[in-house]
ZADO-1210 file (C-alpha; in nm, 4 decimals, padded with zeros to 6 digits):
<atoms>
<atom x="-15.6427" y="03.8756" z="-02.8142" code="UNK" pos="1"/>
<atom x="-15.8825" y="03.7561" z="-03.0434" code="UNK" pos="2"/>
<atom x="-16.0612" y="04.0997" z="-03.1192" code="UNK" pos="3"/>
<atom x="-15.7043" y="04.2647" z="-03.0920" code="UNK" pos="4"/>
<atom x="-15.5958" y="04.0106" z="-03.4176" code="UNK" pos="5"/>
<atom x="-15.9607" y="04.0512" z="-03.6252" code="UNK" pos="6"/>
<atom x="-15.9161" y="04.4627" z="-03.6183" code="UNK" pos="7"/>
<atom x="-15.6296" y="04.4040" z="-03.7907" code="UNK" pos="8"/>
<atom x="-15.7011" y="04.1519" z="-04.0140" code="UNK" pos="9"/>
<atom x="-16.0899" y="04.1018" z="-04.0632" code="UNK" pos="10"/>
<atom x="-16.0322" y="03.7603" z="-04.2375" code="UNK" pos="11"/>
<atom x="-15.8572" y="03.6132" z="-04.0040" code="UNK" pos="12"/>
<atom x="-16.0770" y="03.3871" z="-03.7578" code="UNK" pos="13"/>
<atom x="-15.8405" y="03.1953" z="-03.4963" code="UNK" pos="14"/>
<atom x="-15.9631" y="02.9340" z="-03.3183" code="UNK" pos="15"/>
<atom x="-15.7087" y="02.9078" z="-03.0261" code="UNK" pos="16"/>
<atom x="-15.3408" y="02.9938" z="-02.9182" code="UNK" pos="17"/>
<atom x="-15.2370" y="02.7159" z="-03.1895" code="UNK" pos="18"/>
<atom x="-15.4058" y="02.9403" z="-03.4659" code="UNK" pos="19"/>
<atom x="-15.2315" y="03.2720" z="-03.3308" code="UNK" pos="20"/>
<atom x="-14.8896" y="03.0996" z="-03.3366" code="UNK" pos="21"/>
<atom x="-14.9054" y="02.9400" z="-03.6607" code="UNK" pos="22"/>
<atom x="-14.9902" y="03.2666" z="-03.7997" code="UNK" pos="23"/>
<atom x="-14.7654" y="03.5389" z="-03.9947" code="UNK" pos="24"/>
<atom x="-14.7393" y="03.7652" z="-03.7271" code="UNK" pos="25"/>
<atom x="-14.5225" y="04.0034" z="-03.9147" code="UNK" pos="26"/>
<atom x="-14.7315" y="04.0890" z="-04.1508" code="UNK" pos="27"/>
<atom x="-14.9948" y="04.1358" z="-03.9840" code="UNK" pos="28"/>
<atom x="-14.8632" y="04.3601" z="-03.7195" code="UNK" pos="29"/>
<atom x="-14.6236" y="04.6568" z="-03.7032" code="UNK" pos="30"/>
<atom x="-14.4115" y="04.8336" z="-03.3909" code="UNK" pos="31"/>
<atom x="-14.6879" y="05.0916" z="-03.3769" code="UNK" pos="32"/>
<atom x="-14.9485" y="04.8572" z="-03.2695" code="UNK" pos="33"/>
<atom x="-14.7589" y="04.8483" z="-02.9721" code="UNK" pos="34"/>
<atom x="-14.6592" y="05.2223" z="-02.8816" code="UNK" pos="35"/>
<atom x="-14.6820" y="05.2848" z="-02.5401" code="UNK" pos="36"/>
<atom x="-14.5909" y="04.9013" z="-02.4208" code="UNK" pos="37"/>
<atom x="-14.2511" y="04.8562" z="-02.4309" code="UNK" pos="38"/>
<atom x="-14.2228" y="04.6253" z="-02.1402" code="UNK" pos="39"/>
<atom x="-14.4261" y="04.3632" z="-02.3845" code="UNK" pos="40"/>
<atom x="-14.1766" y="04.4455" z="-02.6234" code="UNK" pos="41"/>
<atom x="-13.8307" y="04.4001" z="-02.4005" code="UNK" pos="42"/>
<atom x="-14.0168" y="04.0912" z="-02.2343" code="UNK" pos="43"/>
<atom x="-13.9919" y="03.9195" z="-02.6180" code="UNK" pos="44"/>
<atom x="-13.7439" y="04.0536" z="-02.7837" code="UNK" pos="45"/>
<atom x="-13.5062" y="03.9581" z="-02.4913" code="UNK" pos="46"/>
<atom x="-13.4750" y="03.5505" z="-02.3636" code="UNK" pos="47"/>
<atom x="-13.3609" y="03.7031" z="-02.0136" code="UNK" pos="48"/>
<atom x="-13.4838" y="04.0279" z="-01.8592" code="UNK" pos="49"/>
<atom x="-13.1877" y="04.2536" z="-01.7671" code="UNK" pos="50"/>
<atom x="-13.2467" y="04.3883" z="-01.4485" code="UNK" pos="51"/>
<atom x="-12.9437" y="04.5675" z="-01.4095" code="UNK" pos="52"/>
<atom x="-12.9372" y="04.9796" z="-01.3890" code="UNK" pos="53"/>
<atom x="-12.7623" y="05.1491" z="-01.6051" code="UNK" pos="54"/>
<atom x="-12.4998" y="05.3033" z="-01.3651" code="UNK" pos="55"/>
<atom x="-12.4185" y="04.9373" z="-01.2776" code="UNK" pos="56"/>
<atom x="-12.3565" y="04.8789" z="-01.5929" code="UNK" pos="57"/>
<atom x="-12.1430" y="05.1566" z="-01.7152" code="UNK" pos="58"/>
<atom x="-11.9238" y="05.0464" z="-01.3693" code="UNK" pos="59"/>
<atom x="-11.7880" y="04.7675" z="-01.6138" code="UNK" pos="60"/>
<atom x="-11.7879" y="04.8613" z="-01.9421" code="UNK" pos="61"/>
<atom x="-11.6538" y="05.1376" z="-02.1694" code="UNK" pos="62"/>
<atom x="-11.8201" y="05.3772" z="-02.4139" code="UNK" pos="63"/>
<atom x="-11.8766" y="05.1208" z="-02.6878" code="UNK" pos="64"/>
<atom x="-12.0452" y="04.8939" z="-02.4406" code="UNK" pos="65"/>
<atom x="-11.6966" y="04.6660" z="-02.4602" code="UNK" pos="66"/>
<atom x="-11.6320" y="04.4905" z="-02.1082" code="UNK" pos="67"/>
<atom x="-11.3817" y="04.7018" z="-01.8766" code="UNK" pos="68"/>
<atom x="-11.2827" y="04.5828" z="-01.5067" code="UNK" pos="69"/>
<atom x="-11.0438" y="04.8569" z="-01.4994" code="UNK" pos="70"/>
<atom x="-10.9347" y="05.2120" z="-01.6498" code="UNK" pos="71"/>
<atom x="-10.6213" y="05.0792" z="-01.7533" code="UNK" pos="72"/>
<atom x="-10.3393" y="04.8615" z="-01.7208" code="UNK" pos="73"/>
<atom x="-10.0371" y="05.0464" z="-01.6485" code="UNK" pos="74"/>
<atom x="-09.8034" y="04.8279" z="-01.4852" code="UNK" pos="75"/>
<atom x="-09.6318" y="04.5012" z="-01.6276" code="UNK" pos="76"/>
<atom x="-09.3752" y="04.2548" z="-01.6120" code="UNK" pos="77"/>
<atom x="-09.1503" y="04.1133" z="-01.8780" code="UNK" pos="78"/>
<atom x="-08.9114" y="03.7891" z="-01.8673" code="UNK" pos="79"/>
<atom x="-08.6208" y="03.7605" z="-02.1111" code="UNK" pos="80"/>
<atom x="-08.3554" y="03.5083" z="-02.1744" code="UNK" pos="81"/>
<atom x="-08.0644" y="03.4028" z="-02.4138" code="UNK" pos="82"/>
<atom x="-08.0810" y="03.1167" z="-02.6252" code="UNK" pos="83"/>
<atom x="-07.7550" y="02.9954" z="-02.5038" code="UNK" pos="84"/>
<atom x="-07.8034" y="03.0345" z="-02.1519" code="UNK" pos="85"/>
<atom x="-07.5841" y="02.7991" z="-01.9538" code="UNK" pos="86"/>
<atom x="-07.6857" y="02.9291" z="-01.6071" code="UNK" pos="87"/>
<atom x="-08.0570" y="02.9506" z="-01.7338" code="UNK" pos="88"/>
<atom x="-08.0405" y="03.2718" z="-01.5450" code="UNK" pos="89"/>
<atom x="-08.4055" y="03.4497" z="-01.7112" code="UNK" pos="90"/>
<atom x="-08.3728" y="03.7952" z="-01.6517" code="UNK" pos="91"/>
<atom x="-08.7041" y="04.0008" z="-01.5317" code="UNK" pos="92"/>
<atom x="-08.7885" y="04.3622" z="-01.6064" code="UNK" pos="93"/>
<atom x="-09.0776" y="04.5440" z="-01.4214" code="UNK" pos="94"/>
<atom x="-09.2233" y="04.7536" z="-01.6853" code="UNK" pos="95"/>
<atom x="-09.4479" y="05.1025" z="-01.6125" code="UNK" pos="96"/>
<atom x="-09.6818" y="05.2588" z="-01.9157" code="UNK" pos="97"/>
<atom x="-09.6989" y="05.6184" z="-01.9870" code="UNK" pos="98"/>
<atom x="-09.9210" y="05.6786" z="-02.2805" code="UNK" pos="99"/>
<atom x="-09.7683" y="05.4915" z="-02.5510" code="UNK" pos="100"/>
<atom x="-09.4042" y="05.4577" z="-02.3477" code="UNK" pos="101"/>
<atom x="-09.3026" y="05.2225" z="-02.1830" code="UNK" pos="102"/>
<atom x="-09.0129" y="05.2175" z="-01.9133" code="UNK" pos="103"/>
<atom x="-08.7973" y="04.8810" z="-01.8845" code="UNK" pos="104"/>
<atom x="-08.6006" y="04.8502" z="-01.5337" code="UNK" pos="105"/>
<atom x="-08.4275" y="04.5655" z="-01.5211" code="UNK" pos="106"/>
<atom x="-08.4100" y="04.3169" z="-01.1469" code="UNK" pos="107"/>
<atom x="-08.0514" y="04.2539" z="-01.1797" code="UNK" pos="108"/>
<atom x="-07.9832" y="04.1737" z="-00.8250" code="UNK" pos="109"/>
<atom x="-07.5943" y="04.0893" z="-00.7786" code="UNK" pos="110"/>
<atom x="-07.5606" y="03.8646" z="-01.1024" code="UNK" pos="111"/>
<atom x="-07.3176" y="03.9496" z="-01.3555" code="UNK" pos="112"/>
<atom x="-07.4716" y="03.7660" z="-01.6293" code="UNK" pos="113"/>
<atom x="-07.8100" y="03.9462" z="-01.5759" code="UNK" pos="114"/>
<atom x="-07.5864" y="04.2620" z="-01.6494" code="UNK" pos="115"/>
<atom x="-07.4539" y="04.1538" z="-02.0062" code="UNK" pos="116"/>
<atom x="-07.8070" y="03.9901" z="-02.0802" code="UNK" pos="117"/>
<atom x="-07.9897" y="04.3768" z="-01.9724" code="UNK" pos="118"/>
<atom x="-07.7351" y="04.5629" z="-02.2234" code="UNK" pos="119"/>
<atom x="-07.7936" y="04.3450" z="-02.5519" code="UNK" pos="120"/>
<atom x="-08.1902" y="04.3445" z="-02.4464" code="UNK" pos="121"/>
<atom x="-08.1865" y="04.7467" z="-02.4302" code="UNK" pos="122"/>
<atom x="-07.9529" y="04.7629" z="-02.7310" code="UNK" pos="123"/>
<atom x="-08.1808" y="04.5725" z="-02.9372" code="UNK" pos="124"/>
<atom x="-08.5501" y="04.7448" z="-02.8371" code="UNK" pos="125"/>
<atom x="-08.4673" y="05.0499" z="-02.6721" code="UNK" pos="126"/>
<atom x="-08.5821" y="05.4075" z="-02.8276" code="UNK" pos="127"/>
<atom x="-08.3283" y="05.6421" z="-02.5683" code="UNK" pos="128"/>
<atom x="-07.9701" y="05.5616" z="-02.4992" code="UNK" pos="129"/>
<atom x="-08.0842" y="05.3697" z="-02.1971" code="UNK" pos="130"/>
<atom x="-07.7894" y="05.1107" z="-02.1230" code="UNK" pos="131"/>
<atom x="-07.9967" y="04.8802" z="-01.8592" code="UNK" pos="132"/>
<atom x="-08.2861" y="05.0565" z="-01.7687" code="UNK" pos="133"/>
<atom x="-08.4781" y="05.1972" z="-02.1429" code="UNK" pos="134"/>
<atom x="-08.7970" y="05.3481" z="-02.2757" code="UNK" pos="135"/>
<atom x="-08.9681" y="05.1886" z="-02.5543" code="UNK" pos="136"/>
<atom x="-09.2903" y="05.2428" z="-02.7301" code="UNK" pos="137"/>
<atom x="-09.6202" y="04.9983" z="-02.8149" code="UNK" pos="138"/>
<atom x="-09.5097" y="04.8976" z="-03.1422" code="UNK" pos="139"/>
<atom x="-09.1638" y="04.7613" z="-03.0388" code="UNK" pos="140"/>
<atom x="-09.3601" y="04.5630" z="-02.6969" code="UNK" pos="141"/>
<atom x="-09.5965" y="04.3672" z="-03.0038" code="UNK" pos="142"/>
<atom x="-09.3171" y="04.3036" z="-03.2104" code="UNK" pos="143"/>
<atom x="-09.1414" y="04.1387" z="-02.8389" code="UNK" pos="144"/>
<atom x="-09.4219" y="03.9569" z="-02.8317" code="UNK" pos="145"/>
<atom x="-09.4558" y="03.8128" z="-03.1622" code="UNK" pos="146"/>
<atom x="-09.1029" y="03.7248" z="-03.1900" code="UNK" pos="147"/>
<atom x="-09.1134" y="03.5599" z="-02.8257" code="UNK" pos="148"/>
<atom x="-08.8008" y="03.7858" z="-02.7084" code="UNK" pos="149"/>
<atom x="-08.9839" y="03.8025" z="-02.3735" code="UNK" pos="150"/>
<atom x="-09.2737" y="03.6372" z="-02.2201" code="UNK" pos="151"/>
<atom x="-09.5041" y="03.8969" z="-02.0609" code="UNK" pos="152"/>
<atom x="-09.7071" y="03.8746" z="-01.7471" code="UNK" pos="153"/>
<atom x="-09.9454" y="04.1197" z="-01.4822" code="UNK" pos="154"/>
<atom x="-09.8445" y="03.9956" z="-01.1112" code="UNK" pos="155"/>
<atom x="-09.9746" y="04.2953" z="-01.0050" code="UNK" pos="156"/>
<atom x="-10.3434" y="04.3292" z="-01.1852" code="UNK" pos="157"/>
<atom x="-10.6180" y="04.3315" z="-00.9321" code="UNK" pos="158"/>
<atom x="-10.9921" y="04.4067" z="-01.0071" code="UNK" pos="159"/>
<atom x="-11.0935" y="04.4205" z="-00.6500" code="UNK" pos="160"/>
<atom x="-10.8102" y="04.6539" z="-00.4965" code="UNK" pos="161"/>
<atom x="-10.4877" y="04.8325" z="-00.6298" code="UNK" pos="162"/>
<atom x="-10.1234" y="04.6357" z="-00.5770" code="UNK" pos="163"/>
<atom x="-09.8494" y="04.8653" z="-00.5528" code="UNK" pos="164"/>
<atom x="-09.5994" y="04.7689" z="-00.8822" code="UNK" pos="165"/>
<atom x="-09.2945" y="04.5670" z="-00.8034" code="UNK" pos="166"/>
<atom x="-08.9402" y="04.7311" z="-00.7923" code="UNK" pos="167"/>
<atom x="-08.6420" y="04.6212" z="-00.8982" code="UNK" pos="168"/>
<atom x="-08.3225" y="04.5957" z="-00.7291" code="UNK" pos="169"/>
<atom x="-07.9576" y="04.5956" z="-00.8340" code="UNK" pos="170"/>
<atom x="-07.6272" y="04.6065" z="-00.6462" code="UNK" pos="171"/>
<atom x="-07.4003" y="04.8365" z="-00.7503" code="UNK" pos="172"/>
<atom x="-07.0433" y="04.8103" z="-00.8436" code="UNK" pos="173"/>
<atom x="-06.8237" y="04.9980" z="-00.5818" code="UNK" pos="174"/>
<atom x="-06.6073" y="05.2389" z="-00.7680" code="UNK" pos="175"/>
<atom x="-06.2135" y="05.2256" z="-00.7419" code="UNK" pos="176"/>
<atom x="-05.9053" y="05.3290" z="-00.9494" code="UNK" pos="177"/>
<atom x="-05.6525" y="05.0293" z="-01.0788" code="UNK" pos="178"/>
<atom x="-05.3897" y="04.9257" z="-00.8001" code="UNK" pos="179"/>
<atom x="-05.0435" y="04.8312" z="-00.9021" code="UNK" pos="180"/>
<atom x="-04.7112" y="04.6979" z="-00.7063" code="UNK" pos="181"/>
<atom x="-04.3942" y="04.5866" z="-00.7821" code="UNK" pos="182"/>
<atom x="-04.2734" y="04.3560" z="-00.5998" code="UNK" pos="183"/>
<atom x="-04.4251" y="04.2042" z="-00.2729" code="UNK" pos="184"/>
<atom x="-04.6207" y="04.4448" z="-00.0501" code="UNK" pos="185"/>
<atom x="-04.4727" y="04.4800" z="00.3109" code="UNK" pos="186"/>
<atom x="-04.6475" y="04.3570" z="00.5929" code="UNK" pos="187"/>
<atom x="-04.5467" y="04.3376" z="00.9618" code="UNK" pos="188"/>
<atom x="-04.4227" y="03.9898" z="00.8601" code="UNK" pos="189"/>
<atom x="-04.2127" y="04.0692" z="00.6814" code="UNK" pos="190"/>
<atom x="-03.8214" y="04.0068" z="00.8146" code="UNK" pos="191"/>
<atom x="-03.6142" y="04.2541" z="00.9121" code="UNK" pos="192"/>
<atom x="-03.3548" y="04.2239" z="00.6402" code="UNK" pos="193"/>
<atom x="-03.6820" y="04.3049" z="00.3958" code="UNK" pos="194"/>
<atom x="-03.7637" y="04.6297" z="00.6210" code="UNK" pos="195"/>
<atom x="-03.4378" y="04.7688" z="00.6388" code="UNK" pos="196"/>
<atom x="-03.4151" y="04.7579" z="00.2514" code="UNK" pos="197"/>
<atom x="-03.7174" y="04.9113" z="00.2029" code="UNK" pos="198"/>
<atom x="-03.6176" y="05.2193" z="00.4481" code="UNK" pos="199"/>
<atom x="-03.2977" y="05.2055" z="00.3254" code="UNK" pos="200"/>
<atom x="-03.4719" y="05.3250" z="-00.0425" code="UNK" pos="201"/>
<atom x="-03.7062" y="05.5344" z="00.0770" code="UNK" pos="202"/>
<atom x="-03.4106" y="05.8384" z="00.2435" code="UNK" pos="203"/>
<atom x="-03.1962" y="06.0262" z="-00.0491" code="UNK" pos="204"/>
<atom x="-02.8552" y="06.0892" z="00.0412" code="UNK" pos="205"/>
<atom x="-02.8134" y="06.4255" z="-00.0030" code="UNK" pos="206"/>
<atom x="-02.3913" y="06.5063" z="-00.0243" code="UNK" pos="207"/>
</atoms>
């Protein structure tokens, strides 16, 4: 080490390791003095040897070296609520990302209220004509977000093994024209006074 310092720098004379260390080091040697010994080099200019191959590596991160546990995160959930909410009844959406839209479907279950909650939510963010279920895009999601109109969270994100995406469920209305009557509707209680007025107006006379 000695001989390696003097043919560098004749007037330099250390003594011991205390000399070498106290010494500019910098100036008196370059990166070419130490071509060909790059292990010396990694062992320094690192505190902790990486041991870790490069395909390893690459396994978690992205291009720009930025940590990645997974390709993407496509599935989501959202929780909304009124202000004035009197049942306190949140309403959930389970949320799906394609590219930058995003498809809102709405777990409205049997509840009425979830209903009239779903249609002001989609009429204020949605992009389509969606009435319940809506697409959006990124830029309305951050603006959610920063205004607190929903609190997001990923029940389904897994780093070890895929979760299927939770579905939504909604009963639906049965469909059925408007009844009317006049009068009370006959039954087989009804007495027979009541039944023989009621076939009395059903048969025309015909003279």
């Amino acid at each position: 080490m000695r001989t390696f310092i003097k043919s560098k720098d004749k007037n330099l004379k250390p003594n011991g390791y205390a000399d070498i260390e106290t010494c500019d080091q910098s100036r008196i040697f370059s990166l070419e003095d130490f071509e060909g010994e790059d292990a010396v080099l990694i062992s320094l200019g690192l505190p902790v040897t990486n041991c870790r191959r490069e395909t390893s590596v690459s396994q978690v991160t992205d291009k720009r070296g930025l940590l990645r546990l997974t390709d993407a995160i496509r599935d989501f959930q959202m929780t909304t609520w009124r202000e004035v909410n009197p049942k306190f009844e949140p309403l959930t959406y389970n949320c799906h990302r394609d590219n930058l839209d995003i498809r809102f479907t709405p777990a409205l279950g049997d509840s009425g209220y979830k209903r009239d909650i779903a249609q002001d939510f989609a009429e204020r963010w949605r992009k389509d004509h969606g009435r319940y279920c809506f697409t959006t895009d990124i830029d309305r999601l951050a603006e959610m977000i920063d205004t607190k109109a929903g609190h997001i969270q990923f029940p389904t994100l897994n780093y070890t093994h895929p979760i299927e995406p939770r579905t939504s469920h909604a009963r639906i209305m049965p469909s059925k024209a408007p009844r009317f009557a006049v009068g009370a509707i006959l039954t087989a209680t009804a007495s027979s006074d009541r039944i023989k007025a009621v076939l009395q107006g059903a048969f025309i006379r015909v003279e």
